[in-house]
N, C-alpha and C positions, 0 to 999 in steps of 0.2 A: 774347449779347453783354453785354460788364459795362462801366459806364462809372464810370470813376472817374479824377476830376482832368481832367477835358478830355483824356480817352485812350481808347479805346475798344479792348476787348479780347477777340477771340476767342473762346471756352471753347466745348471740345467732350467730350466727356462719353464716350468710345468704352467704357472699360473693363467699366464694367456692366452696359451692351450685351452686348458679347464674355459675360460672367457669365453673362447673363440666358439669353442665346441660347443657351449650353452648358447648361446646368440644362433649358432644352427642349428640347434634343438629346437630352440623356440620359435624360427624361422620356417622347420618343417612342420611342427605341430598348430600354427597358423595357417601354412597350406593346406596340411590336411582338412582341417576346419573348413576353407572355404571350400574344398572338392567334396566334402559329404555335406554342406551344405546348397551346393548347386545341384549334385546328385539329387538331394531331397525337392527341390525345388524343380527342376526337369522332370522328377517324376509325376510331381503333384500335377504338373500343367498339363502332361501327357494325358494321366486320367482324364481331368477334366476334357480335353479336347476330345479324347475317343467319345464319351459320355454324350459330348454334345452332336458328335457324330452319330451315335448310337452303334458306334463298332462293339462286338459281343469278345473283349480282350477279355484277359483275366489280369490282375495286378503283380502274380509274378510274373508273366509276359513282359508286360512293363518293365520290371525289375532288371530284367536279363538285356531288355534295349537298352535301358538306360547305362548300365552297368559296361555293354558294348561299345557304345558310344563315348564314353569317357575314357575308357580305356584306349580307343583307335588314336583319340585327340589328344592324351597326355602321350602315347604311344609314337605320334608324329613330331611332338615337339620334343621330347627325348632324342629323337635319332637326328632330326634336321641341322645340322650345322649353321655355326652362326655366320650371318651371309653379312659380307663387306665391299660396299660398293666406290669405289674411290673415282673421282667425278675429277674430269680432267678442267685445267689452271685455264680461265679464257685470258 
């Protein structure tokens, strides 16, 4: 609200909102990108290395590792608090 002259006036601010909120859309829809593209890529090396192993996996085996694994590590960095270490004046 802005009061000027004994009037009182509205003001709503929506536009860089709308900004703000696209810049994080496009900021999550980038993450996402690269986490189904490591996912794809963690998978593919996996195969390969069982292969070369000659482990008798199956590829949704795979799936469900891989699938575990990115979830424990986004899962860790989600809850870890941001850690601040303040290093004393010599």
């Amino acid at each position: 609200m802005i009061c000027k002259a004994n009037k009182t006036y509205k003001v709503t601010y929506r536009i860089p909102f709308i900004v703000s909120q696209q810049k994080l859309n496009n900021n999550f829809i980038k993450l996402n990108e690269e986490i189904i593209q490591l996912k794809s890529e963690l998978h593919k090396r996996s195969i390969e290395y069982l292969k070369t192993k000659n482990y008798g996996v199956e590829s949704k085996d795979v799936d469900k590792a891989v699938s575990n694994v990115l979830s424990n590590v986004i899962g860790k960095i989600l809850l870890k608090p941001p850690s601040c270490t303040i290093s004393p004046l010599a």
